[in-house]
N, C-alpha and C positions, 0 to 999 in steps of 0.2 A: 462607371467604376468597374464594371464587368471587362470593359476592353482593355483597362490598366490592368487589372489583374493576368488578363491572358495576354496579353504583351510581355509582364514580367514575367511568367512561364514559360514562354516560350524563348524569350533571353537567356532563360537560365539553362532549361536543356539544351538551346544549342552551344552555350558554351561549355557544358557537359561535354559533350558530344566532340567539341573538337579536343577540349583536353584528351580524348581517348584516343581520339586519330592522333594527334602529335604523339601520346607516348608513345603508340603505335608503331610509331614511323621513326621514332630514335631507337627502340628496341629493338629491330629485325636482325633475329640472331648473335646478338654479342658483337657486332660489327662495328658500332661505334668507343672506342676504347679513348684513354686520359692518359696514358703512358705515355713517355715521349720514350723515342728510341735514340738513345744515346751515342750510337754509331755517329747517327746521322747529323751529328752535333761538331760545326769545328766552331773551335774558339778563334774570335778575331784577329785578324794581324799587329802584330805591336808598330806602331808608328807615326 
């Protein structure tokens, strides 16, 4: 019983733990943006 319990603690910090890295790593200074840039937008050809 004792090694179910420390199996499922240690499941759970390290999935702790990578949630932090992945915010981590989408956060790095406002670099990732949802905008589209519209310039760069051509509308299809009709035909």
């Amino acid at each position: 019983m004792k090694t179910k319990k420390l199996v499922l603690a240690i499941a759970i910090f390290g999935g702790m733990l990578f949630t932090v890295q992945a915010t981590n790593i989408i956060d790095l200074d406002g670099q990732t943006t949802t905008q589209v840039d519209k310039r760069k937008l051509k509308p299809p050809p009709n035909g």
